[in-house]
VEXDREN-2710 file (C-alpha; in Angstrom, 1 decimal):
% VEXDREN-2710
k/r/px/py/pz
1/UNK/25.5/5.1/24.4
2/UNK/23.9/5.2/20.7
3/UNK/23.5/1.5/20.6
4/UNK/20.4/0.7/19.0
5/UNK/19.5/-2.6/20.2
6/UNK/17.2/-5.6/19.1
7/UNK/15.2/-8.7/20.1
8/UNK/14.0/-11.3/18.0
9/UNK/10.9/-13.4/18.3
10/UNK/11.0/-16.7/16.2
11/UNK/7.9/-18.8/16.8
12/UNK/6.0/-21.5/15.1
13/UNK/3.3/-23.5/16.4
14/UNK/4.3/-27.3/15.7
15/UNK/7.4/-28.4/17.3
16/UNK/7.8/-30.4/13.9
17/UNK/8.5/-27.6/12.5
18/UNK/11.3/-26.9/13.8
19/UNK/12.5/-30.6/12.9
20/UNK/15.6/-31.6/10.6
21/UNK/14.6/-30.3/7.0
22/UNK/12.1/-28.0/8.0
23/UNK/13.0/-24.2/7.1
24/UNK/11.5/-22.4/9.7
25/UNK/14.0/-21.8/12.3
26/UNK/16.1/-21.4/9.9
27/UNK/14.7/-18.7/7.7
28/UNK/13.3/-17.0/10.6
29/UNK/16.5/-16.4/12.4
30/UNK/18.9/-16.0/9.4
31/UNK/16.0/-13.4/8.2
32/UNK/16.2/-11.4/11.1
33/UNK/19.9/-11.2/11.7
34/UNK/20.3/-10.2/8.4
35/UNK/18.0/-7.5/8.8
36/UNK/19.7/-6.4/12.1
37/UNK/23.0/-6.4/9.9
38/UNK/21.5/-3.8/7.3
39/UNK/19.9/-1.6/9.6
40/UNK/22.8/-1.4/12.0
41/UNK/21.1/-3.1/15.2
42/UNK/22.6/-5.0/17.8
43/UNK/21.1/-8.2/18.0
44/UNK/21.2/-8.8/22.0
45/UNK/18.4/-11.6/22.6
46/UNK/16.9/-14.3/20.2
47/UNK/13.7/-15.0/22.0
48/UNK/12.1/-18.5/20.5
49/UNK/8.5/-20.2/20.9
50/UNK/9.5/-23.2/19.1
51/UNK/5.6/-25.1/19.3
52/UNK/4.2/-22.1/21.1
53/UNK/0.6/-21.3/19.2
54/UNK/-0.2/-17.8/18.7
55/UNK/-3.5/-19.0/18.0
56/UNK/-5.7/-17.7/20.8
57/UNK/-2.9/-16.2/22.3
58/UNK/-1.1/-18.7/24.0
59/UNK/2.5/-17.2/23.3
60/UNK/1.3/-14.2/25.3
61/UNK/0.9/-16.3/28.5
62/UNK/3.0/-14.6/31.4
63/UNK/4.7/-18.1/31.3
64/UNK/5.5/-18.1/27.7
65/UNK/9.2/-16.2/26.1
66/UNK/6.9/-13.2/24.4
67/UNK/4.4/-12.7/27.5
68/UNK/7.5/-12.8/29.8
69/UNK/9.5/-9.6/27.3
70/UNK/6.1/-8.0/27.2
71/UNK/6.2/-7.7/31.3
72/UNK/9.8/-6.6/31.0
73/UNK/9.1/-3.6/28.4
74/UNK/6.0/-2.6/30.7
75/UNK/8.1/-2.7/33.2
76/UNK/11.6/-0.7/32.0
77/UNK/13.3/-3.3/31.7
78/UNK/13.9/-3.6/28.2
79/UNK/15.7/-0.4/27.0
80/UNK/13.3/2.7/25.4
81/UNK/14.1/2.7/21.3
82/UNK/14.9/-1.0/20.9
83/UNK/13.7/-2.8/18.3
84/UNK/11.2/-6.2/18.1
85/UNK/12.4/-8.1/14.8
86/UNK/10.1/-10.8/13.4
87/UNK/9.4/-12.2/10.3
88/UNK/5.6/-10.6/10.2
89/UNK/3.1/-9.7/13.3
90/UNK/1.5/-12.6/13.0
91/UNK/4.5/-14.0/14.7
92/UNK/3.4/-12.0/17.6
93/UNK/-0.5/-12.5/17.4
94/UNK/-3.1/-14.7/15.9
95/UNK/-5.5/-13.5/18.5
96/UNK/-8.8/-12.2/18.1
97/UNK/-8.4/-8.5/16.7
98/UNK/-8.4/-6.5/19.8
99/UNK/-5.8/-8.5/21.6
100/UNK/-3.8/-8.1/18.4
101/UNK/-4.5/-4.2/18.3
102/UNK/-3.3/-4.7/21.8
103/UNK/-0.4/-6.1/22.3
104/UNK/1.0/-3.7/19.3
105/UNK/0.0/-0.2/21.2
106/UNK/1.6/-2.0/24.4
107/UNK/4.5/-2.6/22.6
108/UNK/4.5/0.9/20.7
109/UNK/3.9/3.4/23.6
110/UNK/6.3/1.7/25.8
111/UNK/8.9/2.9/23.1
112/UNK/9.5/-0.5/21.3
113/UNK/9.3/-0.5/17.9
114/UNK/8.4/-3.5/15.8
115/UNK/9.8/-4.3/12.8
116/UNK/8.3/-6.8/10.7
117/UNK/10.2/-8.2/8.0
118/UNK/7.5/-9.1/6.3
119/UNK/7.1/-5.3/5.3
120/UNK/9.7/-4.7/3.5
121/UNK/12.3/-3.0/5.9
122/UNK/9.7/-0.9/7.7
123/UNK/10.7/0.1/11.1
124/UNK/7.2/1.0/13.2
125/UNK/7.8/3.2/15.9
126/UNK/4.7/5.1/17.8
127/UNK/5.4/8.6/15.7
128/UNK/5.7/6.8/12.2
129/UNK/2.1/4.9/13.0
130/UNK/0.7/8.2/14.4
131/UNK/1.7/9.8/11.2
132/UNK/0.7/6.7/9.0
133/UNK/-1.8/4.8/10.5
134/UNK/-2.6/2.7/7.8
135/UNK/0.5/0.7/9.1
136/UNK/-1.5/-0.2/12.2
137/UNK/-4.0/-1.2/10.1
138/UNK/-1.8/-3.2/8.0
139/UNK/-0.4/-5.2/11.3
140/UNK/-4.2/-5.8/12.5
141/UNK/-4.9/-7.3/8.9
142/UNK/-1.7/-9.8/8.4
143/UNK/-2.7/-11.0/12.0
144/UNK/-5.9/-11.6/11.2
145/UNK/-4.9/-13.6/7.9
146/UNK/-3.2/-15.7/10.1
147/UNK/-5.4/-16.0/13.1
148/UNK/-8.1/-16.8/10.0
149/UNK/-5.4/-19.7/8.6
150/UNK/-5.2/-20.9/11.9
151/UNK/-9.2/-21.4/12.0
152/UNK/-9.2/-22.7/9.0
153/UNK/-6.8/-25.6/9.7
154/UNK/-8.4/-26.0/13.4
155/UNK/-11.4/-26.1/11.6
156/UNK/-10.5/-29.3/8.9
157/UNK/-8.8/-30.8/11.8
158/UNK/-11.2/-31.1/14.1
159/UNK/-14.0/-32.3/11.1
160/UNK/-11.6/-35.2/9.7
161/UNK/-11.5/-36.1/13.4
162/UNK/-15.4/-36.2/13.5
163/UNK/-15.5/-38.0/10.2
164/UNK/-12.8/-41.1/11.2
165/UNK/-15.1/-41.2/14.6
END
């Protein structure tokens, strides 16, 4: 069987966001299966964290639709050479750095590769990062952005709370 199969992640923090006239969803998953379409993958699973923050890792959780694929590719279960679509790694982490770093190797050397839309039709597989490594570093740093844009709007939430109190 040649197959080459893929999962999508679609999360977003807010539950609102997935809300009548709100693109998110939306752009996320036509994004992704258009993207399977071009680069002739089978779409089997469209995994969602609708309202699941990535913020301190919560959409890891062992409870939680990402923590629960990442026990199944540790343990065999999802098949060697399939592909993790998502719109960029921040999807998948806003976590402090190492847990981002992380969560990418575990995916990686359990054969998964991870392809972020947000790079252009890149494919990452554990050879193409060995050989290019500045695409490791180029997941670290868009996770980062957003786990910094997370802190940033924790951050003005929590002092407009403080100055209405």
């Amino acid at each position: 069987m040649n197959t080459k199969l893929a999962y999508s992640y679609v999360r977003f923090s807010r539950a609102v966001m997935g809300a009548e006239g709100k693109d998110s969803f939306r752009r996320q998953t036509e994004n992704t299966r258009q993207f399977c379409k071009t680069h002739g993958l089978t779409l089997v699973e469209e995994m969602k964290a609708l309202g699941v923050s990535g913020f301190k890792g919560k959409n890891l959780d062992a409870n939680q639709t990402l923590g629960i694929f990442l026990q199944k590719v540790k343990a065999g279960k999802v098949p060697f050479g399939s592909t993790l679509v998502v719109e960029s790694f921040d999807r998948i982490s806003r976590d402090k750095i190492l847990r981002c770093q992380q969560t990418l190797l575990d995916l990686l050397t359990n054969g998964i590769a991870i392809a972020p839309l947000s790079f252009g039709g890149e494919i990452l597989r554990e050879e193409s990062v060995n050989k290019n490594p500045s695409l490791l570093i180029m997941c670290i740093v868009e996770s980062m952005r957003g786990g910094n844009e997370s802190t940033t709007k924790s951050d003005r939430i929590k002092e407009n709370f403080n100055a209405k109190r």
